[in-house]
N, C-alpha and C positions, 0 to 999 in steps of 0.2 A: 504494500500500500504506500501510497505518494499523500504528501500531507503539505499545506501550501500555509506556511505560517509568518504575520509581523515581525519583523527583527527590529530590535530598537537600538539607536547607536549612542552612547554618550558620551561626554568629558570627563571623567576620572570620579561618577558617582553612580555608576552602574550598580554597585552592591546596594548604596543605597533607596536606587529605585527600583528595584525590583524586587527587592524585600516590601518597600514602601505599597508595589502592585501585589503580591502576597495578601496583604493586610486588607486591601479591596476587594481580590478574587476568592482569596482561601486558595487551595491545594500543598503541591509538592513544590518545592524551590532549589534547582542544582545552580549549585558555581563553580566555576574551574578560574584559576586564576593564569596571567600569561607565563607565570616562576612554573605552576606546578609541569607544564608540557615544554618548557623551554622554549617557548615561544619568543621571547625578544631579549635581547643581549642590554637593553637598557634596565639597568639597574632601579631606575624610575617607574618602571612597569609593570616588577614584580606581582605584587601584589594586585595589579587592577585583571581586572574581571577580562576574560577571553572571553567567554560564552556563558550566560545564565539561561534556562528555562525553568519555566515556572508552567506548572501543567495540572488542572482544577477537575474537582471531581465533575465537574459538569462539561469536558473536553474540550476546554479551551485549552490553549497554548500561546505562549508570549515568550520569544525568545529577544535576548538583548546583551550587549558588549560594552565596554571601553573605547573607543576610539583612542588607535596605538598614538603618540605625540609625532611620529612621522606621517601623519593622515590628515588628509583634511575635516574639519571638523564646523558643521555650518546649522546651528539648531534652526529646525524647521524644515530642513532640508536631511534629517539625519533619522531617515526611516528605510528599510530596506524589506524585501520580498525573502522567503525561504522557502525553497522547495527542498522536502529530505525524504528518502526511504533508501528501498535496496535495491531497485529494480533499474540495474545501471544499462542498461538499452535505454528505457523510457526516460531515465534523467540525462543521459549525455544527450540524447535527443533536443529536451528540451533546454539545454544550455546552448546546444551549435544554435537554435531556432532563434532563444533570446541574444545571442550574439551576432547574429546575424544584423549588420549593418549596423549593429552599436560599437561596443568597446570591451575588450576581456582585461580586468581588474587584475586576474588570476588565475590561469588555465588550470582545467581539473586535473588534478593532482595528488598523491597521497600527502595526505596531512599528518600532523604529528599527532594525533590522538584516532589514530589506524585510517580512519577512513577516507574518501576521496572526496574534494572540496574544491570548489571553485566561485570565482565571481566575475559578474561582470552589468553593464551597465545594459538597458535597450534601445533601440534608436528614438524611444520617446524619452529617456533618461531618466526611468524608471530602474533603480538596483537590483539586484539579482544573486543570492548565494544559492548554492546546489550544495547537499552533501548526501552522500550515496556509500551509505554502510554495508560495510560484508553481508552477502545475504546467508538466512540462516542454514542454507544448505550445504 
């Protein structure tokens, strides 16, 4: 199954608003931070948040980040698309399609927390992350 959820982007208080969205929606709330996966050599970054989801007993999902200090960061402008499952035909599909005449961010790739991830922009400049987990087979 393929699951099309909000990303939210922010400035160095991503833990605390997604805890903050917690307190609204209820559910489960994961964080990884950019130290735990070695995500970035800036010492300033450790500890901010790579990836949170927050996923409520009424199936909703709200995923949201850090904005790394080498990114652009433009509130109002700092909302992005996700598409995720495992079904990697259907998602690399749908990345060439939304690339197609936009801009690739970050071609799909293995990531450092296994799975394969990519981004990019659409020719209406709409954002775009793909991630496309091992499937369980």
């Amino acid at each position: 199954m393929t699951t099309l959820n909000p990303y939210l982007s922010f400035r160095d208080n991503a833990k605390e608003a997604m805890t903050y969205y917690q307190t609204v929606f209820g559910g489960e709330l994961n964080m990884s931070t950019f130290g735990e996966f070695h995500a970035s050599e800036d010492a300033a970054e450790q500890d901010k948040i790579m990836h949170a989801m927050l996923t409520t007993e009424k199936g909703m999902v709200l995923m949201g980040a850090d904005t790394p200090n080498g990114m652009d960061f433009t509130p109002g402008n700092n909302i992005s698309v996700s598409l995720s499952g495992s079904d990697e035909p259907e998602l690399r599909g749908y990345f060439d399609k939304l690339a197609d005449g936009g801009t690739v961010a970050m071609p799909l790739e293995k990531a450092p927390w296994g799975d394969t991830f990519g981004m990019c922009k659409d020719k209406f400049g709409i954002d775009w992350l793909v991630n496309i987990a091992p499937s369980a087979t």
